[in-house]
C-alpha positions as CSV (number, residue, x, y, z in Angstrom):
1,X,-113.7,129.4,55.4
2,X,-112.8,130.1,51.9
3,X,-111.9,133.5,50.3
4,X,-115.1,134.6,48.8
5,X,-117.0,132.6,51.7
6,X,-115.1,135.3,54.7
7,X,-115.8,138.5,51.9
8,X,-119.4,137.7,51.9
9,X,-120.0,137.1,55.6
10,X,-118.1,140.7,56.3
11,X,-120.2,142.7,54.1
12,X,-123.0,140.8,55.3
13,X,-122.4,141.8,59.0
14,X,-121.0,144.9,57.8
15,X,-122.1,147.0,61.3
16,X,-122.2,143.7,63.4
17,X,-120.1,144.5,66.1
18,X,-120.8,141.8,68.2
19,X,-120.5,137.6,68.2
20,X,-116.8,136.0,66.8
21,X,-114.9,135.1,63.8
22,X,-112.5,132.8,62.9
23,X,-108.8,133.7,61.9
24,X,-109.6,132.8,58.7
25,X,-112.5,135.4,58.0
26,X,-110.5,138.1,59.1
27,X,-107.7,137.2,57.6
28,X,-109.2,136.8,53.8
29,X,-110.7,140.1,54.3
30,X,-107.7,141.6,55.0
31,X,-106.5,140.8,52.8
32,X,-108.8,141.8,50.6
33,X,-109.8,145.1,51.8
34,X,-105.8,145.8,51.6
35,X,-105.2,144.8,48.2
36,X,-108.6,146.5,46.7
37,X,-107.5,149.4,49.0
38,X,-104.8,149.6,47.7
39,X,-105.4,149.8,44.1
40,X,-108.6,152.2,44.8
41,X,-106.2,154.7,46.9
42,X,-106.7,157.4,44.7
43,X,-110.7,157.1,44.4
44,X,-111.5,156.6,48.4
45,X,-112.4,153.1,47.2
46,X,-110.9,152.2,50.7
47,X,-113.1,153.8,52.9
48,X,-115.6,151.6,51.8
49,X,-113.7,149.1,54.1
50,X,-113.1,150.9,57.4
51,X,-116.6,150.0,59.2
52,X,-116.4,146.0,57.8
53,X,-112.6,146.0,58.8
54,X,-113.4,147.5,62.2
55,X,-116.1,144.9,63.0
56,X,-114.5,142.0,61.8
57,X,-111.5,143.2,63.9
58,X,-114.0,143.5,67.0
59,X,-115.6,140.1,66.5
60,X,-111.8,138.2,65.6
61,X,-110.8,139.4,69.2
62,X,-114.0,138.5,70.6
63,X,-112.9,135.0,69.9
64,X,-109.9,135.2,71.6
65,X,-111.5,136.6,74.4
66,X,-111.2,140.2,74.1
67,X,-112.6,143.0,74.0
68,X,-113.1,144.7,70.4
69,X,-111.7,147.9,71.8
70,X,-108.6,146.5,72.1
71,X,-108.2,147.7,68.1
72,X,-107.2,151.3,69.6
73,X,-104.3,149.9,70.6
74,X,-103.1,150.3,67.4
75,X,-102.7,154.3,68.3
76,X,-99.4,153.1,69.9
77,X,-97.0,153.7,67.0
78,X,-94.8,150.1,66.6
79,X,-95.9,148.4,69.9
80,X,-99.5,148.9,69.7
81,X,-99.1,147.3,66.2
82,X,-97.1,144.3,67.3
83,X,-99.4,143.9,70.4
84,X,-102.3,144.0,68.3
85,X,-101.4,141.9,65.6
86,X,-100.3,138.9,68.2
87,X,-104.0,139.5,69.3
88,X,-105.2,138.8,65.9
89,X,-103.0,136.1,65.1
90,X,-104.0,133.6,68.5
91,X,-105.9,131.3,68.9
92,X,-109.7,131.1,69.5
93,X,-111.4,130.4,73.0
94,X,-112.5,127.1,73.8
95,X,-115.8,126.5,74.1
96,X,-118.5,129.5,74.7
97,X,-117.6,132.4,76.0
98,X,-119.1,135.6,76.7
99,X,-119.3,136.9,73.3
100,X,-120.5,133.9,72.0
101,X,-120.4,130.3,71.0
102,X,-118.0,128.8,69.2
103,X,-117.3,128.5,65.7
104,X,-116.1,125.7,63.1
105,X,-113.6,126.2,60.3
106,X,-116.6,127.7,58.1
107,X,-117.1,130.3,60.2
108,X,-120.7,128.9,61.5
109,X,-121.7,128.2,65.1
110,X,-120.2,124.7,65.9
111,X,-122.9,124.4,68.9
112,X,-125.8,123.7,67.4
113,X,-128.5,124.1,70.0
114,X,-126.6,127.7,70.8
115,X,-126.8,126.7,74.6
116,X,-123.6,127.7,76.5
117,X,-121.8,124.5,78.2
118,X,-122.2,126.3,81.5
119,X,-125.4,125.7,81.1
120,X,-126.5,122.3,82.0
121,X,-129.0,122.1,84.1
């Protein structure tokens, strides 16, 4: 998923907590909300980017597996940030799981039909 590709698809779901995304959408935005947050600091221009940053955060763990309240973790001064990050940074589930199917590198469902594998009968 490119740059501008992940930025869209953020704002797009902007209060979509649910479903996954790939390392590299929550990366880029990131990224981005960190460097335009950053130069905005003074105008609030950053808290335009709290409620995207939270649900990206929630869907990237959903495709490892967790839960998306495993971002208050990041309470814990040092640890909680380590912990968290390491969350963030590993790799997706294979396959469906119960937040969703699974995506490809452009951040789109890879199964097509949207039928879990489980589900073969």
């Amino acid at each position: 998923m490119s740059f501008l590709k992940s930025i869209e698809v953020c704002f797009v779901n902007y209060f979509t907590f649910s479903g996954r995304a790939s390392k590299r959408e929550y990366w880029w935005f990131a990224l981005f909300s960190f460097v335009l947050g950053a130069i905005g600091s003074e105008t609030g221009l950053g808290l335009v980017f709290i409620i995207p940053s939270l649900a990206v955060g929630s869907r990237r763990l959903h495709d490892t597996g967790k839960s998306g309240w495993w971002q208050l973790i990041w309470l814990i001064p040092v640890i909680g940030w380590i912990i968290l990050i390491i969350l963030l940074i590993a790799d997706s589930e294979d396959g469906s799981n119960k937040y969703g199917p699974p995506l490809n590198e452009d951040g789109e469902v890879a199964d097509e039909n949207g039928t879990s594998e489980d589900n073969n009968e």
